[in-house]
N, C-alpha and C positions, 0 to 999 in steps of 0.2 A: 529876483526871479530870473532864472533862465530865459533868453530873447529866443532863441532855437525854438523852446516848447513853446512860450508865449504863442507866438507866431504860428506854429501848426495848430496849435487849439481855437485861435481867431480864425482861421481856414476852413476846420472841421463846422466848428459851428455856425457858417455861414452857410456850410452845402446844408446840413443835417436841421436850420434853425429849432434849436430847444426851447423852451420856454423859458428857461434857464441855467445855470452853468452851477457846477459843484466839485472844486478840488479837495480831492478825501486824500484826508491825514491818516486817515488809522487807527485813530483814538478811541480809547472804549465809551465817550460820552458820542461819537459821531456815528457807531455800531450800534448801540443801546436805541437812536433817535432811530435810522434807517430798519432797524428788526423789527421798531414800534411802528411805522408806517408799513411796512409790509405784512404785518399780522392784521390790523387794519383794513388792507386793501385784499384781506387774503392769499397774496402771495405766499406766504407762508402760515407756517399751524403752530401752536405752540405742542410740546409733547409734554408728557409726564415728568413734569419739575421735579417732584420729590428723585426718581427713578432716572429721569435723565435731567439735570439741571442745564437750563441755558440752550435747552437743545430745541431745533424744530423741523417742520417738514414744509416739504417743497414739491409741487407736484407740476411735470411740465404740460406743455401739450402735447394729446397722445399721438403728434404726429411728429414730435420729437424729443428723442429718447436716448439718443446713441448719435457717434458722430457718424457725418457723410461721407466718406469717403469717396464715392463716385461726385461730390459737389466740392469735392477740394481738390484745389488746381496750384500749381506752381507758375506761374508767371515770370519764367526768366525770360533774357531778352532771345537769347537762340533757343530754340526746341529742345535741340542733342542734349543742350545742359540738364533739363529737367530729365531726360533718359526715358525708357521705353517704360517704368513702373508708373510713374506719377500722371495725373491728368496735365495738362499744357492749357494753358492760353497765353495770345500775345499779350505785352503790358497794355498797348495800349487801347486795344479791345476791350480789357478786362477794364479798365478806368471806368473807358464812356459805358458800359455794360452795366454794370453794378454801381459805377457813380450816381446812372439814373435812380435806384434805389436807395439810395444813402441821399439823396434831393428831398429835402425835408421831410426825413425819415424821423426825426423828434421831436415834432412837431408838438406842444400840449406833453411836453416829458421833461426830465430834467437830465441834464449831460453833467454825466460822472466822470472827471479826470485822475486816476488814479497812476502816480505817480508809483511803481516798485521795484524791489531790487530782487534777483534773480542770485542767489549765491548767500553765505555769510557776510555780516556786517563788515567794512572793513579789507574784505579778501580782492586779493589783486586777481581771481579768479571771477570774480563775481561779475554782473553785465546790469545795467539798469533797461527796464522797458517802462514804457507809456501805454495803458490801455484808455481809451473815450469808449463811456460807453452809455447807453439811457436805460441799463438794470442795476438797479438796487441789488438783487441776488448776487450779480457779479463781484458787485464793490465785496458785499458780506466772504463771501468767497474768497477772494483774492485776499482779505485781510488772512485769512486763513492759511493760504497755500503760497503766499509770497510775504519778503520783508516791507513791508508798507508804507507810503507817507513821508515822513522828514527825514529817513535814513537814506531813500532812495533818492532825495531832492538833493540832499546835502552831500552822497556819496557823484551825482552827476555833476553840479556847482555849473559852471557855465559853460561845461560842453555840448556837444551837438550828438555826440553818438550815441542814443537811445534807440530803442525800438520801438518803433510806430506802432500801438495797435487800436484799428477802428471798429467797433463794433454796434451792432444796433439791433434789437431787437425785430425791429422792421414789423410786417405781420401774422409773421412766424409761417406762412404760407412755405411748401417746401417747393413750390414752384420759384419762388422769389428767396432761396438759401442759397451761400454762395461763402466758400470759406478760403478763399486769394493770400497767396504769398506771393511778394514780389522781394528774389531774394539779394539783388543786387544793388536793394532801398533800404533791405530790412524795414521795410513793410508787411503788416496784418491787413485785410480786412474782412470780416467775418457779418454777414448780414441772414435774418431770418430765422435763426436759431437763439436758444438758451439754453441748452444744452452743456454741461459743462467743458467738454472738450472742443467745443468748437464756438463757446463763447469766454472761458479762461484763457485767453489768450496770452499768458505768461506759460501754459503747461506745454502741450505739444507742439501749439504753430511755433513758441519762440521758444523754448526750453531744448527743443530738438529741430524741425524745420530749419527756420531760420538760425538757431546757433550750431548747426550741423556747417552751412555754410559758413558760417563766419570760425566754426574750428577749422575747417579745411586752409581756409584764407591767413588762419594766425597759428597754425601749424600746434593741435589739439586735437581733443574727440568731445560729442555732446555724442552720449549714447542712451538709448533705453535700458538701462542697467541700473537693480540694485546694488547697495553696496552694503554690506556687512563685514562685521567685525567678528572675530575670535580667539576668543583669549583661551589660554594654558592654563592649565593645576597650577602651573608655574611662573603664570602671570604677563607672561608672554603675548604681545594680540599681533595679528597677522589681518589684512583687510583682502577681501575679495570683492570682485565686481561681476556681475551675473546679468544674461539677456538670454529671458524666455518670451513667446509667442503667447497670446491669451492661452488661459486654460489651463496653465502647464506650472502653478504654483509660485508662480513670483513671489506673490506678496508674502506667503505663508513662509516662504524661503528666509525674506528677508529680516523677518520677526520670529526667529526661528528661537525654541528651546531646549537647549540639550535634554534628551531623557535623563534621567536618575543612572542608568550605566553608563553616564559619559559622567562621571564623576569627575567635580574641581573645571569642568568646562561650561564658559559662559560667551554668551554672543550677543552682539550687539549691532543695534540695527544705525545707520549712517542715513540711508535710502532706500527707499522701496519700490522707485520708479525710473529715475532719470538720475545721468550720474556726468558730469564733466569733467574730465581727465587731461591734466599738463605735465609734460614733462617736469622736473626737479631739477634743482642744479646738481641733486646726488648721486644723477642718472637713473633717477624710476621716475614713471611716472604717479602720480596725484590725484587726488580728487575730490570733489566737493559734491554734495547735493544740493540744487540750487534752488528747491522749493523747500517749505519751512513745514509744509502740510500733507495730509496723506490722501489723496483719492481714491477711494478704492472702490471697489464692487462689493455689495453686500450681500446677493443668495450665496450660499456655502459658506460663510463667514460666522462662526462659531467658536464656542471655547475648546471644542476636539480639535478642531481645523487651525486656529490662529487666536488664542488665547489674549495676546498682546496686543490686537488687534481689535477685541471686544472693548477690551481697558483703555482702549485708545479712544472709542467714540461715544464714551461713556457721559461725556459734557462738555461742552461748546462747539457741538457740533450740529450740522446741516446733514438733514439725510434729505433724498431723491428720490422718488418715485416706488418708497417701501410702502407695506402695507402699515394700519396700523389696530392694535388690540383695542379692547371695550374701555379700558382702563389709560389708552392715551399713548402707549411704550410701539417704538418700531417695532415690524415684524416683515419675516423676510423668509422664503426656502430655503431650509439649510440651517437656523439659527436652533437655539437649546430647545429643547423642552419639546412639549405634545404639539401639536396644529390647533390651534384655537379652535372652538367649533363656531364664532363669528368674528368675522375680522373687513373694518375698511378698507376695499384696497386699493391700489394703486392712483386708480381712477377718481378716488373717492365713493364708489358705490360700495352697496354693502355682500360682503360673503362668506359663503359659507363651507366649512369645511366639505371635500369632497366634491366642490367644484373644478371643470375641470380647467378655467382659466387658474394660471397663475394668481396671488397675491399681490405678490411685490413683483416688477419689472426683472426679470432675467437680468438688466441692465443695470438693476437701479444701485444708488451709491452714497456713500457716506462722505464729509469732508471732516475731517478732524486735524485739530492742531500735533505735529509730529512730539512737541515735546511733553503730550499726555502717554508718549509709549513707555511701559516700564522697563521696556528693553533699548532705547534710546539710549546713542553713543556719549559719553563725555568728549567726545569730539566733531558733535554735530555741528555746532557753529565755529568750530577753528578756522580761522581765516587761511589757514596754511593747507586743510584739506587732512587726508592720511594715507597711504604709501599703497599701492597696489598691489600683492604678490601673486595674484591669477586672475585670466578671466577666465569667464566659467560660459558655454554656453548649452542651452537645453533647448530639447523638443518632447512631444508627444510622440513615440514611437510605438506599437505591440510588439515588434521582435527584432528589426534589423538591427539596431541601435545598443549598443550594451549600458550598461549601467554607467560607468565611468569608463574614459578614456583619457591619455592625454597626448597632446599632437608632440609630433617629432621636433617640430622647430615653430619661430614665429611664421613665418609662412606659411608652410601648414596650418597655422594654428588661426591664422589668416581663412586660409580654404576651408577649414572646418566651420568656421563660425558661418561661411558666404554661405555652407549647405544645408542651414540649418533648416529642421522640418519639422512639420507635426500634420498626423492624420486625422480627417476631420470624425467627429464623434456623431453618435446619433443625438445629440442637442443641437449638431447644428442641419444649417439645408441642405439637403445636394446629395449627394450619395457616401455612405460609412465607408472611411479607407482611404481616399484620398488624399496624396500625399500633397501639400502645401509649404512651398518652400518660402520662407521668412527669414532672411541672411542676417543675423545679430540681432534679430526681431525689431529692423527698423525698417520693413518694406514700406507700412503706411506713413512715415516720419522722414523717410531721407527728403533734404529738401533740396538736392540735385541729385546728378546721374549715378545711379548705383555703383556704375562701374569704374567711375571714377572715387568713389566712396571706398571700394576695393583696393585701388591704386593707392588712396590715404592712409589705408588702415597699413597694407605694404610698408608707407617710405616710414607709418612711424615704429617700425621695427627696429630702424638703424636711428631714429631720433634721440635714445637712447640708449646707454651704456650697457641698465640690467632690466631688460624688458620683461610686462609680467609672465608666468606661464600660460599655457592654454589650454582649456580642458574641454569635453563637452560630458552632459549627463542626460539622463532619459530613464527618469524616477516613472514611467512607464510600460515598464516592457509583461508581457502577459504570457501566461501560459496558456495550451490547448486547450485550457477549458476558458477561457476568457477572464481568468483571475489575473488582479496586478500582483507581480511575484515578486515585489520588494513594498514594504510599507510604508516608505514614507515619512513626510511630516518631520516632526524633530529625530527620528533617524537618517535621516539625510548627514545626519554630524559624522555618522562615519565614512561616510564616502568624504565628506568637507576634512577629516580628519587623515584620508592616506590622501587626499590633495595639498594638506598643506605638507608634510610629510615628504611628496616631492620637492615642492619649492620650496625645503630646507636641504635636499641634498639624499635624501632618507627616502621610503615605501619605496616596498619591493615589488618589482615592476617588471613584467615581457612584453615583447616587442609581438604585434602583430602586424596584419598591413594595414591597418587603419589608426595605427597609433601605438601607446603603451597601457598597457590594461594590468590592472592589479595583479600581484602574484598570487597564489594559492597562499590562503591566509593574510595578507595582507591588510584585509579591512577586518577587525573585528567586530564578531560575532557573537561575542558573549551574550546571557539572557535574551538570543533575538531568535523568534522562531522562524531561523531561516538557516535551513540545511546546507551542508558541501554542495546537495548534486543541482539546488537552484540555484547557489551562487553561484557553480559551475556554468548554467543556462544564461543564469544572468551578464556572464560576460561572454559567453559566445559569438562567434561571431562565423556568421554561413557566408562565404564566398560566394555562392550563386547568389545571394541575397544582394548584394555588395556591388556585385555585376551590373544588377538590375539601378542598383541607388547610384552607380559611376554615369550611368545610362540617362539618367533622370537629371543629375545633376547638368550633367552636358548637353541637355535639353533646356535648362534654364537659362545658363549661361549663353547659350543661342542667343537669347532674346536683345543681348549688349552688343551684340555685332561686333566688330574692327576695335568699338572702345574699350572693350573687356583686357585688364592688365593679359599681357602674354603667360604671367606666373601662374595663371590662377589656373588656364588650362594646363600649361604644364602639371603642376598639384593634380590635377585629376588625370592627365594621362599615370603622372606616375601612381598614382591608386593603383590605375587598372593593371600596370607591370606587377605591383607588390600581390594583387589577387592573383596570376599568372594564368 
């Protein structure tokens, strides 16, 4: 056994005393005991066996639901480091602060060590973390969305550089929530939630937080990006890597299905959340998905919407805070079929159609094993990863924004990703329209100074030879009557189609001053009910419009002061030349 971990788990469980201690393997007899205890203790429900085998539900406290952002703090040791996005506390504040709470916080519980590995079995990519933790849901979980148990123990062998992650249920009070990076430890600790983003602590504290620093330090990226694949009539597959802001179709992106006009074309999905990218010795860069499982949100989640995604959480899966039918099956906003006229929901109480609460949680979410998708890569688990030929990045735009673009150089292509936005919808609080800037949609995740985060993404331009392209989209844009003027969903392949089509040398492209935007004809349009004079609209692009986003942008960029690379303004002074 490792003396490094030995040694911190004898620590842990002296501050937190459990009643007692449990190193989880992974195994399906150690899953089958822990599900039969929490069915038991009601933690969880069983669902409709025939209809969903293996599957069950989980309901949190209704005062946690969704992660904290305003209680998630970075702890490095200077302030500047954490930068003007992130919450700050000192380390050593944060210790005695939240130590007091983790002081026999397990008290009459059992302390879960789960040992896993973050990447493919094997992959020189790949990174081991350590979660403690006193939920049973967690363990079930993490079986799910990370590699498990003896590959993780046996790929770390007697090293020390894991990542710490402490977590405790605590009493779930949100007074006493508290979600701490200390990133100069690669330290977690997370107390007073269950939540899964802010008690998974393999997904965004250390899949991107914490290993955003540690790419910076070992000269790499951990980004919030899918990664898909697409193959050719001709059998040809090209990979892309893509970062959008909620709301704005990730997932559906990355389980994506060519319509029937894209004939002989097929895609495949790598990742759907998080994505880490290394240079090659062939001068591209790489990449890997380093969880095994899907998180996803489940209102809008349907077979219109993401097909491969249904088929995905079909069995052995954990759903979160959904409703459920008279007959036992999830049920969610947004899913097939009528509205049940009675359904359990969320909370557990009973309701009824035409209520005007919700069902399922706006929030609420599925965990399913990645390799039930029918669109899943034959190169999911390659220890080698698969070759990057663009990134791609999106927002939620009504007009400024055209459809597709793609930036002039890495640089740009750099400044475009830093400006990325979406305006807020009337689902959310606050006023419709507002623009929300989310640079590579990792505002909530960078886990130091963004502006330094700018300056990495910069030097890895020149870190290789054939760096991938860059694009951005905005499957968004509306016309005056408030209609979206592109459809979506699996036509997206043909905008993915004059994208790869550049980064082969190919699609016919003009130059504006925000980039190169398809030519007239360029994307096809066949059987799609979408006219010359919308696709005309759709790549428009209003220079007063433009004015206003140079303006905006250079009101964000404020916010980095002195640390903000000099390039980045440069890039948006020269915007503003190219609008004249």
């Amino acid at each position: 056994m490792n003396t490094a971990l030995e040694a911190w788990v004898d620590e842990v469980a002296k501050l937190t005393k459990p009643s007692r201690i449990h190193w989880a393997d992974g195994s399906q007899a150690e899953n089958d005991r822990l599900i039969a205890e929490m069915l038991e203790s009601n933690v969880l429900h069983r669902l409709n066996e025939r209809r969903f085998p293996n599957c069950y539900l989980h309901r949190s406290d209704p005062s946690d639901v969704a992660r904290t952002e305003h209680l998630t703090f970075i702890c490095s040791r200077e302030r500047e480091d954490a930068g003007p996005i992130n919450n700050w506390m000192e380390p050593g504040e944060a210790k005695e602060k939240v130590g007091a709470l983790f002081r026999g916080a397990m008290q009459g519980r059992t302390m879960y060590v789960i040992p896993y590995l973050m990447g493919p079995v094997g992959s020189p990519f790949s990174k081991i973390g350590v979660e403690i933790t006193d939920s049973p849901y967690v363990v079930a979980n993490m079986r799910i969305m990370t590699r498990m148990g003896e590959p993780a123990l046996r790929q770390l062998g007697e090293r020390a550089d894991f990542v710490k992650g402490l977590h405790s249920l605590g009493d779930l009070s949100p007074e006493r929530r508290y979600i701490l990076h200390f990133p100069e430890e690669k330290l977690i600790w997370s107390i007073g939630s269950g939540y899964g983003g802010n008690a998974l602590l393999g997904k965004k504290c250390f899949a991107l937080r914490i290993a955003s620093v540690q790419a910076r330090e070992e000269g790499w990226l951990a980004e919030h990006m899918l990664i898909l694949g697409l193959e050719s009539p001709a059998g040809d597959i090209h990979y892309v890597a893509a970062a959008f802001p909620s709301a704005c179709g990730k997932t559906n992106l990355a389980m994506l299905i060519p319509p029937a006009s894209q004939k002989g074309w097929k895609a495949w999905t790598v990742g759907d959340d998080i994505a880490w990218i290394r240079p090659g010795p062939d001068g591209r860069l790489w990449a890997i998905n380093p969880e095994s499982g899907f998180f996803g949100v489940a209102p809008g989640t349907s077979m219109k919407t993401n097909p491969n995604a249904i088929a995905s959480l079909g069995a052995n899966s954990i759903f979160t805070n959904v409703a459920v039918t008279e007959d036992g099956c999830p049920w969610w906003e947004g899913i097939d079929g009528e509205v049940p006229e009675r359904l359990t929901d969320w909370r557990g109480n009973p309701w009824q159609r035409g209520s005007k609460e919700k069902a399922a949680h706006p929030n609420s979410r599925f965990t399913a094993p990645a390799s039930q998708c029918p669109s899943i890569s034959p190169k999911f688990n390659d220890p080698q990863g698969v070759p990057i030929s663009a990134f791609i990045f999106g927002g939620r735009r009504a007009r400024t924004v055209p459809l597709v673009l793609e930036a002039f150089d890495w640089n740009h292509g750099v400044f475009v990703g830093a400006s990325v936005a979406s305006e807020t919808t009337a689902a959310q609080s606050g006023a419709v329209g507002v623009v929300r800037r989310d640079p590579m949609a990792m505002l909530p995740f960078c886990g130091y100074n963004m502006a330094d985060y700018f300056g990495h993404w910069l030097a890895m331009g020149t870190a290789v030879k054939r760096p991938p392209r860059i694009f951005h989209v905005n499957w968004f844009r509306q016309n005056p009557d408030g209609r979206f003027m592109w459809p979506g969903f699996g036509e997206n392949m043909r905008v993915l189609r004059w994208i790869l089509d550049r980064c082969q040398g190919g699609g016919a492209a003009v130059e504006s001053p925000i980039g190169y935007l398809p030519a007239k004809g360029a994307i096809d349009l066949t059987s799609l009910d979408v006219n010359v004079a919308t696709m005309t609209e759709l790549l428009a692009v209003s220079r007063d419009d433009w004015r206003t986003e140079a303006e905006g942008i250079g009101e964000f960029f404020a916010k980095f002061g002195s640390r903000l690379p000099d390039e980045m303004e440069r890039q948006r002074r020269a915007l503003i030349k190219r609008l004249g």
